[in-house]
Each structure stands twice: as structure tokens, then as C-alpha cells.
C-alpha positions in Angstrom: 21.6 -17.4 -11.9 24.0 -14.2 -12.4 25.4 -12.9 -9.2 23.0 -9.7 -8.3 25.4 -7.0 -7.4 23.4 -3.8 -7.8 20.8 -2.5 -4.9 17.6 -2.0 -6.4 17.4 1.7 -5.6 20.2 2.6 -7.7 18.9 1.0 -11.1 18.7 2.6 -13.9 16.4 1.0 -16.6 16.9 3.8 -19.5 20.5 2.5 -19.7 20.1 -1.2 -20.6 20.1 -1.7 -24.0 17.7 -3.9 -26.3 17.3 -7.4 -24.6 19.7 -6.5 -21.8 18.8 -8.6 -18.9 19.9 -7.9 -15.5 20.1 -8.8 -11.6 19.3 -6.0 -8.3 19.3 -6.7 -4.9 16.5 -5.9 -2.4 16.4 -6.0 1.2 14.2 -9.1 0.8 15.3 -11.0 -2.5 16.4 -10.6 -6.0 14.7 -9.2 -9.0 15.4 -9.6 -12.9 15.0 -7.0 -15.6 14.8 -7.4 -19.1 14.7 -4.1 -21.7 12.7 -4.3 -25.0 12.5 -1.3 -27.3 12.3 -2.8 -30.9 8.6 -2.4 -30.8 8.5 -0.5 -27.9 10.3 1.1 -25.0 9.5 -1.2 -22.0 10.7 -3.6 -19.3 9.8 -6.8 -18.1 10.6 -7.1 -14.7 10.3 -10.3 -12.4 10.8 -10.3 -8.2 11.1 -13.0 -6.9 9.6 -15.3 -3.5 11.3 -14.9 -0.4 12.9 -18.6 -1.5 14.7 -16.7 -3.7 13.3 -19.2 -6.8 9.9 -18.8 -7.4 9.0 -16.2 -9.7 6.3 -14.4 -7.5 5.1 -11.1 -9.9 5.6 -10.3 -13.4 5.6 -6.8 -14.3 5.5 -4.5 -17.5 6.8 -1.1 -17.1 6.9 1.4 -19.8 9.5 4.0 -20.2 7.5 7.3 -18.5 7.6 4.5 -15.0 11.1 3.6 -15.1 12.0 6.2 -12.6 9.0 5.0 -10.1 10.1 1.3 -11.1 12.7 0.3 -8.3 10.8 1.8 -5.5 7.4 -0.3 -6.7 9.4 -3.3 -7.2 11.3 -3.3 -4.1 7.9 -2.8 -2.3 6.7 -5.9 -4.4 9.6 -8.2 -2.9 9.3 -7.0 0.6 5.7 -8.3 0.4 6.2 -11.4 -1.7 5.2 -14.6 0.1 8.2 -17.2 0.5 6.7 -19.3 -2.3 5.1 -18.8 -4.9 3.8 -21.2 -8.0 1.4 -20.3 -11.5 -1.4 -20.4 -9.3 -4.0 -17.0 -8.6 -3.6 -15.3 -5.6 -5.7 -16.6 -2.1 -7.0 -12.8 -2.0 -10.1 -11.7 -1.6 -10.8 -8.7 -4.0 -13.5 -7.0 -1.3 -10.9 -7.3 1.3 -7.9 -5.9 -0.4 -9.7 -2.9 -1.3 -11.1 -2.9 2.5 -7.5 -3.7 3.7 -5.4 -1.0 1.5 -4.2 2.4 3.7 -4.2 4.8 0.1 -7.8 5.1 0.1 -10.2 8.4 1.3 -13.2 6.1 2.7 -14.0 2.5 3.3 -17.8 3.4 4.3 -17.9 3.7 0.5 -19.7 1.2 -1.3 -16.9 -1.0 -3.1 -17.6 -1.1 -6.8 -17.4 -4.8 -8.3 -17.1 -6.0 -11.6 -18.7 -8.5 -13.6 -15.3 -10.1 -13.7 -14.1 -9.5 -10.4 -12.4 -6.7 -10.2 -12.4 -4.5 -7.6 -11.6 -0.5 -8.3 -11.0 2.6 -6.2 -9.6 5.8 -6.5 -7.7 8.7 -5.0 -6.9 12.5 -5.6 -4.4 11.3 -8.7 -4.3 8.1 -8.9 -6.7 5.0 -9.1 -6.3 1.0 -8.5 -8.0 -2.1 -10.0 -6.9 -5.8 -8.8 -8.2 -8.8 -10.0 -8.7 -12.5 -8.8 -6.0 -13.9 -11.3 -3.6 -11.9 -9.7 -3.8 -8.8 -12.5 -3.0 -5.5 -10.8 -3.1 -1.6 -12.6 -2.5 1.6 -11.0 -3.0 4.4 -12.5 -2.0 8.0 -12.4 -4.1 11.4 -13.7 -1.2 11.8 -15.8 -1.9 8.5 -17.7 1.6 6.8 -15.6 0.7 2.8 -15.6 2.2 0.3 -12.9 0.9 -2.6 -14.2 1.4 -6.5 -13.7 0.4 -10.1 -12.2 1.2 -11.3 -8.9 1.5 -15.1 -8.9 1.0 -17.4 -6.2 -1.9 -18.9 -3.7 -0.1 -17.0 -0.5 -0.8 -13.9 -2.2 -3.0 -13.3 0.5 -5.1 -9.6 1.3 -2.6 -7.9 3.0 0.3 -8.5 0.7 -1.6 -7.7 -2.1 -2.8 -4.5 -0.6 0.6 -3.4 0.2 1.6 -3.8 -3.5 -1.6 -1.5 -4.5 -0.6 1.1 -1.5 3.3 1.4 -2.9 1.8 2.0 -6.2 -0.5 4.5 -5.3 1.9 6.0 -3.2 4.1 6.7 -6.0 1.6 7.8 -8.6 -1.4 10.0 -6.1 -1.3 13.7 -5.6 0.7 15.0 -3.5 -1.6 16.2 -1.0 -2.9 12.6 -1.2 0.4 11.1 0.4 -0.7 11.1 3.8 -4.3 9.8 4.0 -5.4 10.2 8.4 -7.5 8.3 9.9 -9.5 8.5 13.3 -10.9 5.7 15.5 -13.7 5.2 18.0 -13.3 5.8 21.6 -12.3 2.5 23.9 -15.3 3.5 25.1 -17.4 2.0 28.5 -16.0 -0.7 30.3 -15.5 -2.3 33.6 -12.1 -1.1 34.9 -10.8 -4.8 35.8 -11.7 -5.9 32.0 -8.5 -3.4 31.0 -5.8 -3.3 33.7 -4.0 -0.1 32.7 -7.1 1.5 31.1 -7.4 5.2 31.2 -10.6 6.8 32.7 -12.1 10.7 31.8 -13.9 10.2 35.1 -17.3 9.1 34.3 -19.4 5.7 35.9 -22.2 4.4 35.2 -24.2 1.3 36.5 -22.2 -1.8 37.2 -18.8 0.1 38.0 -18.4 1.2 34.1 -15.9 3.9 33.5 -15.2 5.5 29.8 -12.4 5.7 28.5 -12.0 8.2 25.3 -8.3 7.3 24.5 -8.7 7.2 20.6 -5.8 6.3 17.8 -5.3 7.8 15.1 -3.0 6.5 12.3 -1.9 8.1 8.4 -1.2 5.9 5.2 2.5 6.3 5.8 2.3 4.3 8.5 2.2 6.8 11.4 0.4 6.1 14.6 -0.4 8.1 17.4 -2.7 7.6 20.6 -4.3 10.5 22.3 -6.9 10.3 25.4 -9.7 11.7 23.6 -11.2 11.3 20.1 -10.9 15.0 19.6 -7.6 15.0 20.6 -6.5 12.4 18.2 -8.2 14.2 15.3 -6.2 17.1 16.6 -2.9 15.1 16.6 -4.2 13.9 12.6 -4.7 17.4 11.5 -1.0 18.1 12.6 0.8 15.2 11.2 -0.8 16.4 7.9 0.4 19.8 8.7 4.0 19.0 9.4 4.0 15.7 6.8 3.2 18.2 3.8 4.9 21.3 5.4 1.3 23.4 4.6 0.2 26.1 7.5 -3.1 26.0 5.7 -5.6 22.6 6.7 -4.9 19.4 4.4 -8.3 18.8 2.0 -8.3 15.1 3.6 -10.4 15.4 7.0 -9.3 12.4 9.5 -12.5 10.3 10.1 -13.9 8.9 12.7 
């Protein structure tokens, strides 16, 4: 195996020529690139296991993607399982698409294939993922990230982290920071949560209720606040200061 002496981040696939193969370095593992433009302008990129052996995703990335490429591949190693084999993913389709953080609404109904796919979409971009392992993510613009991820300990959160990198790269920009609010704690009996907070009101058996509420965005902020409307509040501002807009962000936090 070559030596990998360039970071990831600082590849640039336009310049290999026609069956160039080479090596990057990611925080996690290697990855291998190979350029084909005799028929066509495109790259076939491998990352590997966190082994540093098994081949764990094979992708196909056209020329229009190559400047999205390093960032989607890195993301692919950081979430690669440590081995991998030609075997499909252990993922359940349902629960990626339950699981991913780039997507408006889980209370929507989740659209399933006859070959069991599962699909969603946000403002300019859409996902589909497949039990072999197939995934495709696909901007407005017609941008493709496209490939297979290989291996049983594919499981539903590494799979939905490659699908939320993608998306990331290819959605609207207003669509970057997707906010989400949670229930209330709600009633409980104040020795059940030692360090609970209270908003001062009892009921029957020594029940308190406590409104602290957490709110969280797609780009993996988090914040807490005592009340549900506070942490809708505290949502509505990330937005604000996330896409540097004075005007309210179209994506309402949720409860």
C-alpha cells in the first residue's frame, strides 16, 4: 500500500490524470482515489475500515462533486465500522431515515419501496438508501453523491451519518440547520430525579413538573432551557445567528 501523505481536505481530484490512483489521510483512516475520463469524467473513490484494510464504501463521483468529495468522504471514514467484508449493511432502512438529523419531520409517514428503499427529502436536496448498502443524495441542481457502503456493522447510525454529511453538503442553505424541540421532563416525584428542576407546581402523591426542555439543530448544537417555550426561543436564535438572517428561519423548531 503507497504511503498516504496528503490530508483529505486538501485533495484535488480535477488534477489527477486518466487512471491516476492515489492515497489521503483522514482523521480516522485512509482513502484511495482512482480518476477515469476516457468515457467519462469521474472518480472511484474507496475509504476504508477503521482496520485500515477492509474496503468499507465504494464511491462514484462525477466531476460537478469533486469539490464536495473530500468533505463527504472524510465524513464516510469517520463513520466506517472497524471491519468491514462484501456483506450488506446490518441497517434497518425505517430507522436510518428515523435516525438521520437533515430531515424537516419524522411524524411524516416514511415512504417505502417495493425494493426497500427508503427516501426523504429536504429544501434542496433528497436521500434514498437501500438494504444492499446503495446510497444517493441528490441536490435540486441535479449534484449526485452516490455509492455502496459495505459491511454487516454498517449499522443505523453510521449509515445515517453518511446520508446527513451528504445532505449537508448538497441542501439549501437555509436548510443547514434543521431545530428541533422536545417534550417537557414533565411530572415526577422529586426523589425519582435528584437535581431535577421544579416550576413550582404539585399534584397528588408529591408530584412536581418540571418544564426544562432541550432543544438541539442538525449541526449538532444542543441547548437546555427550563421551559419548552424557552427552548423554542433558544431554537429560533441559533437559527438566527447560525444563518446570520434578522428575519425568522422558514424551519419552525418542533415540539
Amino acid at each position: 500500500m503507497p504511503e498516504a501523505r496528503t490530508p483529505l481536505a486538501a485533495a484535488n481530484l480535477s488534477a489527477l490524470a486518466d487512471r491516476q490512483r492515489a492515497w489521503f489521510t483522514t482523521v480516522r483512516g485512509p482513502v484511495t482515489v482512482r480518476r477515469y475520463f476516457r468515457h467519462g469524467d469521474f472518480v472511484r473513490a474507496a475509504v476504508r475500515s477503521g482496520n485500515g484494510q477492509d474496503r468499507a464504501a465504494l464511491l462514484t463521483l462525477h466531476a460537478d462533486t469533486y469539490p464536495l468529495a473530500p468533505a463527504w468522504l472524510a465524513a464516510i471514514a469517520e463513520a466506517a465500522p472497524e471491519t468491514a467484508a462484501h456483506r450488506n449493511p446490518s441497517a434497518s432502512m425505517t430507522s436510518v431515515r428515523l435516525l438521520a438529523r437533515m430531515t424537516p419531520d419524522h411524524r411524516n409517514g416514511i415512504p417505502r419501496q417495493s425494493d426497500g428503499s427508503v427516501g426523504w427529502s429536504m429544501p434542496g436536496a433528497s436521500a434514498r438508501v437501500w438494504p444492499n448498502g446503495r446510497i444517493q443524495l441528490s441536490s435540486s441542481a441535479g449534484t449526485v453523491l452516490a455509492g455502496r457502503l459495505e459491511g454487516s456493522q454498517w449499522d443505523h447510525w453510521k449509515v445515517a451519518a453518511v446520508a446527513d454529511a451528504g445532505l449537508r453538503l448538497l441542501c439549501a442553505p437555509e436548510a443547514q440547520h434543521v431545530t428541533r424541540t422536545g417534550e417537557p421532563s414533565g411530572w415526577h416525584r422529586p426523589h425519582d430525579r435528584p437535581g431535577s428542576t421544579s416550576n413550582g407546581r404539585e399534584r397528588k402523591g408529591n408530584q412536581t413538573y418540571d418544564g426544562s426542555t432541550t432543544s438541539s439543530c442538525s449541526c449538532g448544537w444542543t441547548a437546555s432551557s427550563p421551559s419548552q417555550l424557552g427552548a423554542r426561543e433558544m431554537a429560533k436564535q441559533h437559527r438566527r445567528e447560525a444563518t446570520g438572517s434578522t428575519a425568522e428561519a422558514t424551519q419552525p423548531p418542533r415540539a
